[in-house]
ZAMARGU-4260 file (C-alpha; in steps of 0.2 Angstrom, whole numbers, plus 5000, padded with zeros to 4 digits):
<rodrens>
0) 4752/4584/5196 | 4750/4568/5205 | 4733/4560/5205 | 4735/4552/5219 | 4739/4569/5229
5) 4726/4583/5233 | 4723/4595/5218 | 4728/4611/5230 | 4745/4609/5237 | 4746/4610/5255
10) 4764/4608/5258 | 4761/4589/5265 | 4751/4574/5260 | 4737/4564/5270 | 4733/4547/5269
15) 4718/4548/5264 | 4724/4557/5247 | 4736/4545/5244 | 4729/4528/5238 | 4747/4522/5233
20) 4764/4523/5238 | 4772/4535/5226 | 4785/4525/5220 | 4794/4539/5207 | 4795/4551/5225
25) 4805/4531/5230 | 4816/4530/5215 | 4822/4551/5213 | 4827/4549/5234 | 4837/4533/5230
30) 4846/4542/5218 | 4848/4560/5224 | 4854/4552/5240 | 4864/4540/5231 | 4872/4553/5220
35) 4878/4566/5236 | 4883/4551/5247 | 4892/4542/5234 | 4905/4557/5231 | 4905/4563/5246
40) 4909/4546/5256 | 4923/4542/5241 | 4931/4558/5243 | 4928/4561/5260 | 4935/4545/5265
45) 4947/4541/5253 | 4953/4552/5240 | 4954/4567/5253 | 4964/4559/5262 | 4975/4554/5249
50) 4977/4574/5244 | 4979/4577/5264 | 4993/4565/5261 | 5001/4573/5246 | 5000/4591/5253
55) 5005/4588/5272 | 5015/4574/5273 | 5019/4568/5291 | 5006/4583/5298 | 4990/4574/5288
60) 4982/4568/5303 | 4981/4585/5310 | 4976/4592/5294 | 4964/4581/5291 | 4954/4586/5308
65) 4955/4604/5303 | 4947/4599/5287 | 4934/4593/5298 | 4932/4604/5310 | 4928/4616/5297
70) 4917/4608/5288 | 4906/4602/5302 | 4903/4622/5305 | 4900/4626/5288 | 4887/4609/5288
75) 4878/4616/5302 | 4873/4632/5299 | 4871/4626/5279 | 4858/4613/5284 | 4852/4624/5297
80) 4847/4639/5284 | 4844/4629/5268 | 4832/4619/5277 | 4822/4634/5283 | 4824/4644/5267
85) 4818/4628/5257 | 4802/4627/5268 | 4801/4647/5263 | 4803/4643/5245 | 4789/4650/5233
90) 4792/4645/5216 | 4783/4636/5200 | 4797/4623/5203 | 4791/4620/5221 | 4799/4622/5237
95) 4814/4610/5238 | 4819/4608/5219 | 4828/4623/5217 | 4840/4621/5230 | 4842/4602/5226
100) 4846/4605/5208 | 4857/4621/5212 | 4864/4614/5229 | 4871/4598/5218 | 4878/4608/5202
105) 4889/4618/5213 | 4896/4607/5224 | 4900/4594/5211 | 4910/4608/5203 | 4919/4613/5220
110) 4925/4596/5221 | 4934/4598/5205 | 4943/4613/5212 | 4952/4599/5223 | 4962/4593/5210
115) 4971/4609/5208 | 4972/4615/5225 | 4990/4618/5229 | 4990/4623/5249 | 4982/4616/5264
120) 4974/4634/5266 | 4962/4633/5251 | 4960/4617/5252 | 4951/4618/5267 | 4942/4634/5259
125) 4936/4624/5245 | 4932/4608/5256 | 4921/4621/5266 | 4912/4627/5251 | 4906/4613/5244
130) 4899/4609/5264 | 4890/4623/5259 | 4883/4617/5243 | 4882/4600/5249 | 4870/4605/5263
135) 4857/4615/5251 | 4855/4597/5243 | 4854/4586/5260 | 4842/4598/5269 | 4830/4598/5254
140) 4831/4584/5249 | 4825/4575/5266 | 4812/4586/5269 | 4805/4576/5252 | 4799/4563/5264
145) 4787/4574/5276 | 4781/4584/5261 | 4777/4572/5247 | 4775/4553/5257 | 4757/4552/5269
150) 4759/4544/5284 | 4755/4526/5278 | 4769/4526/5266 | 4783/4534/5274 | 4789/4516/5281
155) 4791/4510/5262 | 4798/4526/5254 | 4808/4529/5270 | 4816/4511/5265 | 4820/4518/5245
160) 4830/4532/5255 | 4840/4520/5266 | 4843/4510/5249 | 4853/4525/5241 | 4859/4532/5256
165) 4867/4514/5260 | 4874/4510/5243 | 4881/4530/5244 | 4890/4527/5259 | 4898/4510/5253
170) 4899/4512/5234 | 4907/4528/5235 | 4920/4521/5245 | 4923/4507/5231 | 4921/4517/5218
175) 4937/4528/5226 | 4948/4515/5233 | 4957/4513/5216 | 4958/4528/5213 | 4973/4530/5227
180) 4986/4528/5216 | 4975/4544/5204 | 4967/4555/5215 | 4964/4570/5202 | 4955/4555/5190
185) 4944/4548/5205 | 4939/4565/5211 | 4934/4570/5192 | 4922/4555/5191 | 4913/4557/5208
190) 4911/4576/5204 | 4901/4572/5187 | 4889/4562/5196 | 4886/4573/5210 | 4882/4587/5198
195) 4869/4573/5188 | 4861/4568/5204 | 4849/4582/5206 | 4844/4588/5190 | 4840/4569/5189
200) 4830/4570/5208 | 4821/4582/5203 | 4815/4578/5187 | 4810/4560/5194 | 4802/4570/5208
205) 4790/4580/5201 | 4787/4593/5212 | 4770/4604/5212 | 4772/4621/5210 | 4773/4630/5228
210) 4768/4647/5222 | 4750/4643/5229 | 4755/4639/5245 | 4752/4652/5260 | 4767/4668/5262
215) 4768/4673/5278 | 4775/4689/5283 | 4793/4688/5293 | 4789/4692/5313 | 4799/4684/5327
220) 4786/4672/5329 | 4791/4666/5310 | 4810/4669/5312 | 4809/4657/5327 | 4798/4643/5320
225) 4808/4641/5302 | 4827/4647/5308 | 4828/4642/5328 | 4830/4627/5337 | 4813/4617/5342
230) 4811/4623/5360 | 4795/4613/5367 | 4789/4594/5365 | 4807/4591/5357 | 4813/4579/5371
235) 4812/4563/5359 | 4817/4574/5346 | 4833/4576/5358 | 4837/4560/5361 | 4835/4555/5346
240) 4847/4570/5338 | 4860/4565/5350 | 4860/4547/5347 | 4860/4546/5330 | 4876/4558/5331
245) 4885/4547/5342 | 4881/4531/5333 | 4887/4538/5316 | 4902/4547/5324 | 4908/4526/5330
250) 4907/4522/5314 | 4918/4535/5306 | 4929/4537/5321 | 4939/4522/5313 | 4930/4522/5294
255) 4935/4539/5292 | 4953/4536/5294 | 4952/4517/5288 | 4966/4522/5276 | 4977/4528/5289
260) 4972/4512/5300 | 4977/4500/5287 | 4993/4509/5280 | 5001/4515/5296 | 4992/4503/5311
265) 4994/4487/5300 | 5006/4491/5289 | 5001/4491/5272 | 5007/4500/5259 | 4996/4511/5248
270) 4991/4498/5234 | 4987/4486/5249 | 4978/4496/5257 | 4967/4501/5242 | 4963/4483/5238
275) 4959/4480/5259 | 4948/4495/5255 | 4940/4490/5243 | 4935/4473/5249 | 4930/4483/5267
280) 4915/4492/5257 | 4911/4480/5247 | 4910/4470/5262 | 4899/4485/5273 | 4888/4489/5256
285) 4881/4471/5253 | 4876/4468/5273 | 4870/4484/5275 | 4861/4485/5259 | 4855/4464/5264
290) 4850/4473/5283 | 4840/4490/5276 | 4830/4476/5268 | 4828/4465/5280 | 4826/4476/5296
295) 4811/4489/5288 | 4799/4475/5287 | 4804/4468/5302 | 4802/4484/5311 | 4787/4487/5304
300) 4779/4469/5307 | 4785/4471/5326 | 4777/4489/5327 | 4796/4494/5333 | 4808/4509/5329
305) 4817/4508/5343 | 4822/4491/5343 | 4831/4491/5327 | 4842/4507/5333 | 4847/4497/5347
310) 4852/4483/5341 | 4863/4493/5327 | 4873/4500/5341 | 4878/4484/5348 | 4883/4479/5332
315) 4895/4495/5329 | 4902/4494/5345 | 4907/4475/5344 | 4913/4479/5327 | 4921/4492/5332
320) 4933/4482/5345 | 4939/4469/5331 | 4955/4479/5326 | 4960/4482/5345 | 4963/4464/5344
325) 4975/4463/5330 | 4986/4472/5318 | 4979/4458/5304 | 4972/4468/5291 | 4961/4454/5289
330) 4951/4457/5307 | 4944/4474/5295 | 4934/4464/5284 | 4928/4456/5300 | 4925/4475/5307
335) 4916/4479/5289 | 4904/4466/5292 | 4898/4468/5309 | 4897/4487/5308 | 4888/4483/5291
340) 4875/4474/5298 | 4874/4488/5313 | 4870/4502/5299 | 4859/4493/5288 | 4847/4491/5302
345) 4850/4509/5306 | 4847/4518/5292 | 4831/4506/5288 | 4821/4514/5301 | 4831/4529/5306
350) 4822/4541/5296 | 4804/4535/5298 | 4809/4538/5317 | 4815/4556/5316 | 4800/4560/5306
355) 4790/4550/5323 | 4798/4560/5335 | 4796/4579/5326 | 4791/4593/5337 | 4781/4603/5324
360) 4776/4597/5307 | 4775/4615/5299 | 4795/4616/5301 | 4799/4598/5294 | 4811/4604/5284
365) 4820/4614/5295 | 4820/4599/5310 | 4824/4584/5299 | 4838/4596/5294 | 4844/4599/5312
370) 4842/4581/5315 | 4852/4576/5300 | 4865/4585/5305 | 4869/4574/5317 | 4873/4562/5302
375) 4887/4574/5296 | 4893/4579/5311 | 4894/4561/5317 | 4904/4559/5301 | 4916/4575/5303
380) 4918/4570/5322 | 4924/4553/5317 | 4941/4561/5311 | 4943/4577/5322 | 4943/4562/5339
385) 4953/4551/5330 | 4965/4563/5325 | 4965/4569/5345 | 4966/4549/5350 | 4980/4544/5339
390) 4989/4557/5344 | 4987/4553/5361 | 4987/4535/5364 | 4991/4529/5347 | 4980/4518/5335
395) 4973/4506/5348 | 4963/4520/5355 | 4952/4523/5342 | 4943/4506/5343 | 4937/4509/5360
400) 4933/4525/5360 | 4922/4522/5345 | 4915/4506/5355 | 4908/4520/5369 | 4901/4529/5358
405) 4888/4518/5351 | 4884/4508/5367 | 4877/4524/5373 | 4869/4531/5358 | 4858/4515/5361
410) 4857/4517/5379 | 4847/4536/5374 | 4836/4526/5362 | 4829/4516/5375 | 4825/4532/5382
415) 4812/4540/5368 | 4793/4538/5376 | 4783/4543/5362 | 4790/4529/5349 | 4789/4511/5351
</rodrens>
């Protein structure tokens, strides 16, 4: 046990029991979110769609907004459920460990069943399951912030999450673009380390045993509190939700077809399009990484959430107008950089202010997983309106489509009242 955490475990941590940021609660987030984003962003955004290619041929596009279609569905109701189910947990393990370690073990070994998935059929079935798998971890694993970091700290240990969840996001991508040319191989790699990254969490972690902690009996009252959608005092909560998902859902309009963008829109054939790519994360990882921590002091000094968001979204959306401009693969690195910097100072501060704006404290879990999934589904959106958009009006629609979306994502930031 902690010393620095009150001897009977309520479930949440004050300020006053906790002297110290506890920096091993820091270190196990950066890497559990490190090691789910890491292979999920280099499979999600490269090496699926090089299978998509492989499989469907001139059809991929469409395939690939079915892919996620599905698995925005299977996301929400995953994180929806495994949220509430972790804030039920009773075990001598504690309440979020299980499903982190189980959640990450099975959805690194679905994402081997990619490599010998012969029909677009089961491969959406597989890509759904490990959504499913996927979802335990993200939903627990958040709900780590509210349960285990007082009030006084969350700024800091919010910062260690940002960290991983930014070098996940980039360094997956990295990590897969040369693995265009070998999908089976890169897909292997990333699966390995999202089985480690919660065994790893959790034994960084160290959570108290939740078996003392109350058992209440199930009633509709119950049912509604852990399993529904907050209902009153959740109009910041709203807003909040809603912009986040329209902010990530600019950046993966274009970043989760970047491939597509740079092989079919700029013409570049598969190996040039790998080294673009990798030079395009490399490119988003160091400002965003250089912004996270940059912006969380900053917010803090200024005594402002809100500020950071908003200036994030003008970012993404100038960023994201670069490529209407020109069919230079170049003008992507230029893209990379501006929506780099946009996301650093989002993710710096965006947590601390979902945790600011939560309707009930005794369903954390549940609401930072509701609100998460605006993260996901902002990342599965990406493909399914690009898909519909370049079907439409071709390439050159995506950019300022993705460009609406994140001016008025900050325009519903300026709109919270109970955050500064």
């Amino acid at each position: 046990m902690m010393s620095n955490e009150t001897s009977t475990w309520k479930g949440t941590v004050a300020d006053q029991d906790q002297s110290k940021a506890p920096l091993n609660v820091g270190v196990a987030l950066i890497l559990g979110v490190l090691l789910w984003m890491g292979p999920y962003m280099g499979i999600n955004g490269v090496l699926l769609p090089a299978r998509v290619a492989e499989l469907a041929g001139d059809s991929k596009a469409a395939v690939l907004a079915l892919l996620s279609t599905s698995a925005m569905i299977v996301a929400a109701v995953a994180n929806i459920v495994f949220g509430a189910l972790s804030d039920l947990t009773r075990t001598r393990w504690g309440r979020r460990t299980p499903w982190i370690v189980c959640g990450a073990v099975l959805s690194g070994a679905t994402l081997l069943l990619l490599n010998v998935v012969t029909s677009i059929p089961v491969l959406v079935a597989v890509w759904c399951i490990y959504q499913l798998f996927l979802n335990a971890v993200v939903a627990s694993l958040i709900a780590v912030l509210a349960d285990r970091v007082a009030p006084k700290n969350r700024g800091m240990i919010t910062s260690f999450y940002a960290l991983g969840y930014s070098v996940g996001i980039y360094g997956g991508q990295m990590i897969a673009a040369p693995f265009v040319q070998n999908v089976s191989g890169g897909i292997t790699i990333l699966a390995i380390a999202a089985m480690v990254g919660g065994p790893l969490a959790a034994v960084l972690m160290r959570e108290q045993s939740s078996l003392t902690m109350p058992k209440g009996e199930f009633t509709v009252q119950m049912f509604m509190q852990h399993f529904a959608f907050p209902t009153k005092n959740c109009r910041d909560y709203y807003l909040a939700l809603v912009a986040k998902f329209l902010i990530v859902a600019a950046k993966f309009t274009i970043a989760g077809v970047q491939l597509y963008v740079l092989t079919d829109y700029m013409k570049q054939t598969p190996e040039g399009a790998g080294g673009y790519l990798k030079t395009i994360n490399l490119c988003m990882m160091v400002t965003a990484i250089g912004m996270t921590l940059i912006a969380a002091p900053v917010s803090d000094r200024i005594g402002s959430r809100k500020l950071p968001v908003i200036a994030c979204a003008v970012f993404v959306a100038a960023g994201s107008l670069v490529p209407f401009f020109s069919t230079n693969p170049q003008v992507m690195i230029a893209f990379a950089l501006l929506v780099g910097i946009g996301m650093g100072m989002f993710n710096a501060v965006d947590q601390a202010l979902n945790v600011d704006v939560l309707p009930d404290p005794e369903a954390a879990a549940k609401d930072l997983g509701i609100i998460n999934l605006a993260n996901t589904g902002g990342q599965v959106l990406g493909p399914v309106v690009a898909a519909s958009v370049i079907a439409a009006w071709g390439y050159q629609g995506l950019f300022p489509i993705a460009c609406v979306f994140a001016l008025v994502g900050g325009v519903l930031i300026m709109f919270i009242r109970t955050v500064k």
